[in-house]
N, C-alpha and C positions, 0 to 999 in steps of 0.2 A: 336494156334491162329486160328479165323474161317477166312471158307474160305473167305465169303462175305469181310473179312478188306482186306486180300491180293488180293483180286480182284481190290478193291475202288484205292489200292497202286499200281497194276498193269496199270491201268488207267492212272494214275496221271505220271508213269512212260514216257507214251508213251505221255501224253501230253506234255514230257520237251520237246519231239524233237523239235526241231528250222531247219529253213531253213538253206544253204549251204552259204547265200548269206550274214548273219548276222555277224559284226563284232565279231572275236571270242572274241577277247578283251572287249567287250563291260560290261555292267554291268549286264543288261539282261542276255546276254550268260552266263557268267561267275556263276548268280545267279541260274542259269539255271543247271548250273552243280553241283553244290553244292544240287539242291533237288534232282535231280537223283541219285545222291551220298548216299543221305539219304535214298531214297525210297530203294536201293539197301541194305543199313543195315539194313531198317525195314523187307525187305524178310528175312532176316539173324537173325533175331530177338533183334540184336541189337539195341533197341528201345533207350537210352540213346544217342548211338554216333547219330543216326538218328537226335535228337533234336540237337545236336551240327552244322549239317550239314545245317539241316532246318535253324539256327538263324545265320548261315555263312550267309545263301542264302538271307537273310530278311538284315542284314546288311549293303548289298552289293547293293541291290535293294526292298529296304521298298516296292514296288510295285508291289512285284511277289505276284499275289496269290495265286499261283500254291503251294510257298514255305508255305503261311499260311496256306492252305488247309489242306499241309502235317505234316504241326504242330500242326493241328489238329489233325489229324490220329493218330500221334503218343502220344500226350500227353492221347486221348484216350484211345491207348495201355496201359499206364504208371497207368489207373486208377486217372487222376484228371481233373475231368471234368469242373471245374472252366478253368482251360486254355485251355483247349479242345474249349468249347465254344467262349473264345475269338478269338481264332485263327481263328477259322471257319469264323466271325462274321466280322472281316478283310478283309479277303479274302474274304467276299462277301461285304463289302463295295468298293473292288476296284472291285471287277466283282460280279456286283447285279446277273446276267441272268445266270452264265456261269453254265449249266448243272449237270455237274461232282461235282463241288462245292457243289449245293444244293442238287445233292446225297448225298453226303458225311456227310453234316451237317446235312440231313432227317433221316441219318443211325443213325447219332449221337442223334439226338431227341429220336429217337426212343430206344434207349438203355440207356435213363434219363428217358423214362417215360412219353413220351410228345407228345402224339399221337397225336395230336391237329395239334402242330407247326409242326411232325414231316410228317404229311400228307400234308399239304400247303406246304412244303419244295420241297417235293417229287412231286405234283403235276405241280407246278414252274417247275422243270428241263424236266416233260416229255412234258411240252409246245411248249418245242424249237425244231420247226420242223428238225431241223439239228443238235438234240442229235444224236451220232454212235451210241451208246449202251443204251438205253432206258430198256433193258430188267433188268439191275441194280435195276433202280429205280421201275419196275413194282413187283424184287422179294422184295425189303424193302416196296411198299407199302402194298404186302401180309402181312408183318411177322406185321405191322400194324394194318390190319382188324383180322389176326390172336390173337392178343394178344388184342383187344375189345371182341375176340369172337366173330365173324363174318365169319365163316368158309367159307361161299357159296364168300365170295364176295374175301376172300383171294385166293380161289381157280381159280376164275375169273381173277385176276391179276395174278397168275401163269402161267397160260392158255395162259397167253399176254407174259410174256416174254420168253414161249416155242414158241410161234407162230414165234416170232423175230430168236432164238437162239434155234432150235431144240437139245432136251440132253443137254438142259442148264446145269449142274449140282448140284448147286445152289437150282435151284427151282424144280429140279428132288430132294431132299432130304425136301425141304419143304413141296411140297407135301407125302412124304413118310413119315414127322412127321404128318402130319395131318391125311395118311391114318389110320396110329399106332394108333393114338386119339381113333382114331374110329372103332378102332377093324377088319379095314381089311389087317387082316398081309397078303394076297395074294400082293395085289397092294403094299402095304408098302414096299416088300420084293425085287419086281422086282424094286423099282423105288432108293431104296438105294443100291441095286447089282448096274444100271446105275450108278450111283451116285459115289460109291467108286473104280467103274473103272477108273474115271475121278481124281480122289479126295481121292487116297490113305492112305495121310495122316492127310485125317479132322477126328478129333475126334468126331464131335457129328455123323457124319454117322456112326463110324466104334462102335460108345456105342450104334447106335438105328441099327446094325445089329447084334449087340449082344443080344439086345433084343428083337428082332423077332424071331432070332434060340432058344432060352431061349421057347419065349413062344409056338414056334413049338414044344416045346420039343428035339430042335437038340444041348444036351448038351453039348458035344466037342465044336461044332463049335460056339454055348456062349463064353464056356472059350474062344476060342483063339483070337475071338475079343475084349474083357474085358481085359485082358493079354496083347494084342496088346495097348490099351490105356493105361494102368496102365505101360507100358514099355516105349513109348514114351514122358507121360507127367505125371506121380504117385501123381506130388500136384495141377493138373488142378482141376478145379470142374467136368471136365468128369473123368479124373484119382480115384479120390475119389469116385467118384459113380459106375466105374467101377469096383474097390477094394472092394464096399459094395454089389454089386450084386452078385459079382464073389461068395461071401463067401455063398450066399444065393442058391446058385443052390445044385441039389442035388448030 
């Protein structure tokens, strides 16, 4: 799973907290727990019980958005973006502004194809002068100008959300696919080192440090990151591409 969804889940985590003072019993609390519940399986990757979890919490209180948000996340897990987008679409009918929200669903544009909406999405949440973490939505507005082909201005928005979150890790590896693009595997190389210090187990770092030692010519250390992917996840699309380079070296 990339990092960026387990971050958006991480989030969405810490926004169940409720105060000390709220009826436990209440339908809120209670729906409340049911999404932390869920978020907790999706770290786990148990994206299925997640959605059982979510549609307890929706249930119990149709007015959590928090729970729709997360039904979004996961259905976007699950690969069906038909429910994906309605979930989101919810959860932003009952909270139009709420930040995290319109990250979530900008992420999710953005991974349909839909840089348009998924820019307006994105723009929306960094409006809100009392987003915590803005630097989310300034690494999705990157991978946006990124995939127009707008290098200079993605890099620009990375810039913002290191300014926010120094060693972000996130946008320490976006930048390091961009630096790759472009053929400077020096800076590429230091900024996905940062990166997978932080960020162990993301695959796209640990296949785009296997392809920087590759084109260093630092054969071993190719394989054992290609190996290292193909071990942890063999039918990803990073496990299978790590499988095809691996065969390719010399």
């Amino acid at each position: 799973m990339k990092a960026a969804f387990w971050l958006a889940a991480l989030l969405l985590l810490a926004g169940c907290a409720t105060s000390g003072n709220e009826n436990a019993s209440s339908p809120e609390k209670r729906a409340q727990i049911y999404t932390a519940l869920g978020v907790a399986y999706l770290q786990q990757g148990q994206t299925r019980a997640a959605v059982q979890e979510f549609n307890k919490a929706i249930e119990i209180d149709s007015r959590s958005a928090d729970a729709h948000s997360a039904l979004g996340l996961a259905y976007q897990q699950l690969n069906q973006p038909e429910l994906a987008a309605k979930a989101f679409r919810e959860a932003l009918d009952i909270s139009p502004h709420a930040p995290g929200i319109l990250n979530n669903y900008g992420a999710f544009l953005l991974s349909q194809g839909k840089y348009g909406e998924a820019e307006k999405a994105l723009r929306q949440a960094l409006a809100d002068p009392l987003y915590p973490t803005p630097q989310f939505a300034y690494l999705n507005l990157a991978k946006v100008h990124a995939a127009r082909g707008d290098q200079q201005q993605a890099r620009a928005e990375l810039n913002r959300a290191l300014e926010i979150q120094p060693n972000f890790a996130p946008a320490l590896l976006q930048l390091a696919i961009l630096d790759y693009a472009e053929g400077n595997l020096p800076a590429a190389e230091s900024e996905v080192e940062l990166a997978l210090a932080q960020m162990p187990k993301d695959l796209d770092a640990r296949l785009l440090a296997g392809q920087v030692a590759r084109d260093r010519k630092r054969y071993g250390e190719a394989r054992r990151h290609f190996q290292q992917v193909i071990d942890q996840a063999p039918f990803s699309p990073q496990g299978r591409r790590a499988q095809s380079l691996l065969l390719q070296l010399p």
